[in-house]
PATORVEX-42770 format. One line per field, with one value per residue (C-alpha): residue number from 1; residue in one letter; z, x, y. Coordinates in nm, 4 decimals. Each point is the difference from the previous one (the first is absolute). Example, Ala and Ser with C-alpha at 12.3 -4.5 7.8 and 13.67 -1.06 7.14 Angstrom:
<rs>
resi [1,2]
resn [A,S]
zz [0.7800,-0.0660]
xx [1.2300,0.1370]
yy [-0.4500,0.3440]
</rs>
This chain:
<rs>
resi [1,2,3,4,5,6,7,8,9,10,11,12,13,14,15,16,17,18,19,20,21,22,23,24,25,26,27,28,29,30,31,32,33,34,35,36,37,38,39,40,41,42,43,44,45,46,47,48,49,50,51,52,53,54,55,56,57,58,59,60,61,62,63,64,65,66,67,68,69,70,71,72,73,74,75,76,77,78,79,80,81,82,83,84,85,86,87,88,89,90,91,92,93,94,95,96,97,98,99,100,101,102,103,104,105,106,107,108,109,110,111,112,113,114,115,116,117,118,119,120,121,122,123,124,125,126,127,128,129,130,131,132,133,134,135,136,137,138,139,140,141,142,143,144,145,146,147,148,149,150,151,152,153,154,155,156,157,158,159,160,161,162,163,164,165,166,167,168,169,170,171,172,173,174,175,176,177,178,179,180,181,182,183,184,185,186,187,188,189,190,191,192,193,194,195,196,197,198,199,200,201,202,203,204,205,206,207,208,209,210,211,212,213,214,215,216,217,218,219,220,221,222,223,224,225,226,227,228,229,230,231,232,233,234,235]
resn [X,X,X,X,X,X,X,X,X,X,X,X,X,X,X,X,X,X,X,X,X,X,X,X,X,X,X,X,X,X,X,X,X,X,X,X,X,X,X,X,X,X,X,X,X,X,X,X,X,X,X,X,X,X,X,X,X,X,X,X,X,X,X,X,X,X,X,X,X,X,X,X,X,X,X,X,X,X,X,X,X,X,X,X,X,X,X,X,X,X,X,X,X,X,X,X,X,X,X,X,X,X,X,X,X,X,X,X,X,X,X,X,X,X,X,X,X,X,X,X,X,X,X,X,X,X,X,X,X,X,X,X,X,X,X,X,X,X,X,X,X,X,X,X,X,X,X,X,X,X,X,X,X,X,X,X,X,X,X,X,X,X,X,X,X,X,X,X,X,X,X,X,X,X,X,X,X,X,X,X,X,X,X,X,X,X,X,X,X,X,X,X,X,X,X,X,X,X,X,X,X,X,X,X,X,X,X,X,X,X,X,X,X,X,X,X,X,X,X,X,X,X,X,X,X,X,X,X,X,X,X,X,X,X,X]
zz [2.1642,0.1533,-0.2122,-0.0930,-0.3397,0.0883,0.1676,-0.3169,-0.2364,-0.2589,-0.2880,-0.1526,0.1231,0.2374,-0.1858,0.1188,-0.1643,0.1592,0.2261,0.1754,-0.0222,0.1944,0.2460,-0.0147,0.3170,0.2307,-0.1835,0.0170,0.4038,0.0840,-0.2533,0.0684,0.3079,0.1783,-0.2938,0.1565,0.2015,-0.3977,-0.1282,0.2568,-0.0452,-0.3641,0.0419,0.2725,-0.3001,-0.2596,0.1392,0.0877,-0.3593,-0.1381,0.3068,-0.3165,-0.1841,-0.3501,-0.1367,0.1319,-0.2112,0.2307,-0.2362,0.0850,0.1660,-0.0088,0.1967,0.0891,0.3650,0.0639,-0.2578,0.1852,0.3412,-0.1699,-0.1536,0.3889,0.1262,-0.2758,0.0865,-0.3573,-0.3268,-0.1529,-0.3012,0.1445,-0.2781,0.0090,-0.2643,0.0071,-0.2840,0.1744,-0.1374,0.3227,0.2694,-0.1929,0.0367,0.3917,0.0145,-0.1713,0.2314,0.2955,-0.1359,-0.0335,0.3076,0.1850,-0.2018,-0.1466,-0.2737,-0.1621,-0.3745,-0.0854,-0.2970,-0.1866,-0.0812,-0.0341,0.2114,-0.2356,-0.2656,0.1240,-0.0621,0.3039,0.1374,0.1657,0.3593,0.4085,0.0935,-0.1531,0.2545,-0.1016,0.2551,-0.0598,-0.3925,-0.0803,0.0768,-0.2777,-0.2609,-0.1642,0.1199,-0.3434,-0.0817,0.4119,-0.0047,-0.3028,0.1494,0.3330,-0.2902,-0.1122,0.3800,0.0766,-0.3455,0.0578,0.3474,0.1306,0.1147,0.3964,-0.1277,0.1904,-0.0977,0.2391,-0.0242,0.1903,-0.0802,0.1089,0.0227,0.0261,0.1782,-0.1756,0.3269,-0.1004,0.3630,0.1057,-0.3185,0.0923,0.3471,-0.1003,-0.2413,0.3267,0.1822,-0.2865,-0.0086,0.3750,0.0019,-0.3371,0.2215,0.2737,-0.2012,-0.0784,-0.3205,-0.0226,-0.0783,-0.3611,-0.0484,0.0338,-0.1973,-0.2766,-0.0041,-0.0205,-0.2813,-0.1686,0.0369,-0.0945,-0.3158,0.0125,0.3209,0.0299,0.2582,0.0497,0.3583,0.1827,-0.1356,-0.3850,0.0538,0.1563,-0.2766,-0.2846,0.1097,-0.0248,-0.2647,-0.1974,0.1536,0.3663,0.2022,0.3152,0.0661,0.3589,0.1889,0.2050,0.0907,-0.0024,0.1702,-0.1001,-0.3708,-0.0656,0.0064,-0.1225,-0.1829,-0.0644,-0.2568,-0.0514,-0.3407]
xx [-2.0075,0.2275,0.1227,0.3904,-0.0216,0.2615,0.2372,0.2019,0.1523,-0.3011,0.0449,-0.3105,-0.2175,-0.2856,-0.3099,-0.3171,0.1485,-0.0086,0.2648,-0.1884,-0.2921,0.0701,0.1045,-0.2240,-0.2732,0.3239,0.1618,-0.2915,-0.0069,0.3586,0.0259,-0.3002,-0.0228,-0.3749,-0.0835,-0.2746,-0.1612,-0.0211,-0.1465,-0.2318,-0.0962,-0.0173,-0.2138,-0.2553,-0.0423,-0.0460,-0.2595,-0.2054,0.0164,-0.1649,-0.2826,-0.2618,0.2306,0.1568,0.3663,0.3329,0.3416,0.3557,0.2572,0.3197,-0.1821,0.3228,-0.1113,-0.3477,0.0388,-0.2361,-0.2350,-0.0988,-0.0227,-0.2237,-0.1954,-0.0393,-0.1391,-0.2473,-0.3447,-0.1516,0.0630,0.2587,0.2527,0.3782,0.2005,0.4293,0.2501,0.3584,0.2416,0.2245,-0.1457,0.2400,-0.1714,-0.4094,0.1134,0.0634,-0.3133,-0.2025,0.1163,-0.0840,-0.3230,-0.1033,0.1316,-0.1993,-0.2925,0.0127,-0.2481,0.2738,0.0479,0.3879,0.1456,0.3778,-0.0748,0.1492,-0.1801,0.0652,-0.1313,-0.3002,-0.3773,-0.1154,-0.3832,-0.1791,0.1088,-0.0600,0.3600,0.3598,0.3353,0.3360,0.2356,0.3095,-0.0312,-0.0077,0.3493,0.1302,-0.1737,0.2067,-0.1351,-0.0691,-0.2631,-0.1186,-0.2250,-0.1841,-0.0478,-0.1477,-0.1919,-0.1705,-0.0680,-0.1966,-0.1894,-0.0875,-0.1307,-0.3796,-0.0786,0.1444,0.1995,0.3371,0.3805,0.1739,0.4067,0.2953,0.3427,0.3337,0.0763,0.2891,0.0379,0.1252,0.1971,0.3190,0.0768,-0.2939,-0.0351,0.3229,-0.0714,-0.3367,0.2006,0.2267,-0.2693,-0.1425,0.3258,0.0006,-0.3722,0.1254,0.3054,-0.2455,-0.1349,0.3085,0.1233,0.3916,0.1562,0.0689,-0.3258,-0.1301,0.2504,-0.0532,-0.3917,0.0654,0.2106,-0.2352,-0.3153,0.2771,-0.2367,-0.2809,-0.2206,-0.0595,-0.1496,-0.1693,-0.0366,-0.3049,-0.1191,0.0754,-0.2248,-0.2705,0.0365,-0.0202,-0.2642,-0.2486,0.1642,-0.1235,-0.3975,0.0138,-0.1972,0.1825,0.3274,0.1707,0.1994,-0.1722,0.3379,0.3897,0.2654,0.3470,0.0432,-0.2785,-0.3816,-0.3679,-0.2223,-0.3456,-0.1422,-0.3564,-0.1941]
yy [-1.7117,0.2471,0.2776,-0.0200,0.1521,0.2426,-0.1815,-0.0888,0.2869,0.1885,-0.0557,0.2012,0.2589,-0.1148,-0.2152,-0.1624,-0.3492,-0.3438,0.0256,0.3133,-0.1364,-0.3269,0.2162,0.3152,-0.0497,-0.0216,0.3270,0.1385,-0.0435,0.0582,0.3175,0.2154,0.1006,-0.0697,-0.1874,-0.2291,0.3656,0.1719,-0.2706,-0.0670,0.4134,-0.0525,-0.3149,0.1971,0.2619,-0.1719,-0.1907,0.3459,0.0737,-0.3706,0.0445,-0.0710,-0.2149,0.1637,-0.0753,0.0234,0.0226,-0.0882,0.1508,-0.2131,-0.2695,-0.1809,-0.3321,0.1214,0.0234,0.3342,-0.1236,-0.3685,0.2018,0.2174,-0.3103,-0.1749,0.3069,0.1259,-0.0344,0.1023,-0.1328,0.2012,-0.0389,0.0107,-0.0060,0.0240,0.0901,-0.0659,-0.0192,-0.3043,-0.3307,-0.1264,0.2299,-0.1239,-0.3886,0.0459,0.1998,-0.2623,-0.2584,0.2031,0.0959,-0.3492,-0.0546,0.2107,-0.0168,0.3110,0.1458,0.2400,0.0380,0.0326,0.1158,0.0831,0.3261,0.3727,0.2116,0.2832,-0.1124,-0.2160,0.0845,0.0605,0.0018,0.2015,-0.0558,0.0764,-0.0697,-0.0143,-0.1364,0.0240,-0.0817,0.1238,0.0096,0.3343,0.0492,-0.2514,0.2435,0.2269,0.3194,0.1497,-0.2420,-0.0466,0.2801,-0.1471,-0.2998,0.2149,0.1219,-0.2896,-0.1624,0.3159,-0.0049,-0.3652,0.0388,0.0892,0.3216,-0.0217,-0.3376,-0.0334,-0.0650,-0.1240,0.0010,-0.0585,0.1234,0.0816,0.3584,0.2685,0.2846,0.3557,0.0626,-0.0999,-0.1156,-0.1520,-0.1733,-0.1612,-0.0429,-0.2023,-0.2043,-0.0888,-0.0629,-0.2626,-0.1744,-0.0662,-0.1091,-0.2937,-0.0296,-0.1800,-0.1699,-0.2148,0.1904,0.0680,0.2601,-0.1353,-0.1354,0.3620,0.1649,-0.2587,0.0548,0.3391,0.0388,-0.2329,0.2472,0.2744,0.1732,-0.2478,0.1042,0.3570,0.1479,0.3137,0.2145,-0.0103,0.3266,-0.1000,-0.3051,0.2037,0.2861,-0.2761,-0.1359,0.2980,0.1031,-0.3310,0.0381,-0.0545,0.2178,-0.0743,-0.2349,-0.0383,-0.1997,-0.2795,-0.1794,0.1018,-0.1407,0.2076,0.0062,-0.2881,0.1365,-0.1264,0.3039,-0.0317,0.2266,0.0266,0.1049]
</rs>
């Protein structure tokens, strides 16, 4: 179903609800640039780190997409398990799980307050941002506590520049890229007043710095296009 969520006047700031969920795979393509390349980075990693098998947490899952590429291409027995806190976003991914075949446990969860095992990989695609950043780091926290020695987090997020110009040049640059895609000029500014106060994002170097900060050894960049980019941090 092709996204129009934001073709009528917001009334409320942006939530993972029905109507974005029914519509979420194609937002997800048309709004982050090189979608399909990140996840296909993301996927590449992630199986490195279940080689010998060992759990998995998506934090976000939303419909599960990463998760059942993961599941076709695993050739050990491992646990793959995702969280998201939309019951909306778990029903589509339970349809495409069994759809596809896919041995993945789903659950409604808060991923800052669940009990997490120990672990060889966390994801979060582009959930990190939607945490207020006073409680994000403890949540970094926690990942890195739950994960094996050398166990990975892998995350993708928007980010900002501190250059006030280049900052704004990227965000022109994002807007033309959504632009091609078939987005108005309204649609954008509506999405973007909607995410006004609820996604947060922090600058390349802030994600980097948090990240070893919480119990990385090492975090980089394996993937940025503009202001979007995938880290990998390693325990």
């Amino acid at each position: 179903m092709n996204d129009k969520v934001f073709t009528k006047a917001i009334k409320k700031q942006f939530e993972f609800d029905e109507e974005v969920a029914a519509v979420f795979d194609d937002m997800l393509q048309r709004s982050v640039p090189f979608y399909k390349e990140s996840l296909k980075i993301s996927e590449f990693f992630a199986l490195k780190a279940l080689i010998d098998g060992g759990r998995a947490y998506d934090l976000g899952c939303s419909t599960a997409t990463l998760l059942i590429n993961i599941s076709r291409k695993l050739q050990t027995k491992a646990t793959l398990i995702g969280l998201d806190n939309s019951e909306a976003m778990l029903e589509r991914a339970r349809k495409k799980c069994e759809a596809f075949k896919a041995d993945i446990e789903l659950e409604n969860a808060d991923i800052l307050e669940y009990d997490y095992k120990e672990a060889n990989l966390f994801i979060s695609n582009y959930t990190l941002q939607f945490v207020r950043p006073l409680i994000r780091e403890e949540l970094v926290k926690k990942i890195a506590s739950s994960l094996k020695k050398d166990g990975m987090f892998i995350f993708s997020e928007k980010v900002i520049s501190h250059h006030s110009k280049l900052h704004k040049d990227l965000i022109e640059c994002y807007y033309d890229f959504k632009k091609e895609q078939g987005y108005s000029e309204y649609e954008i500014v509506q999405k973007r007043e909607a995410l006004e106060n609820v996604l947060i994002p922090y600058s390349e170097e802030e994600n980097i710095k948090m990240a070893k900060n919480c119990g990385f050894s090492h975090c980089e960049v394996v993937f940025r296009w503009a202001n979007f980019a995938t880290f990998i941090a390693i325990k």
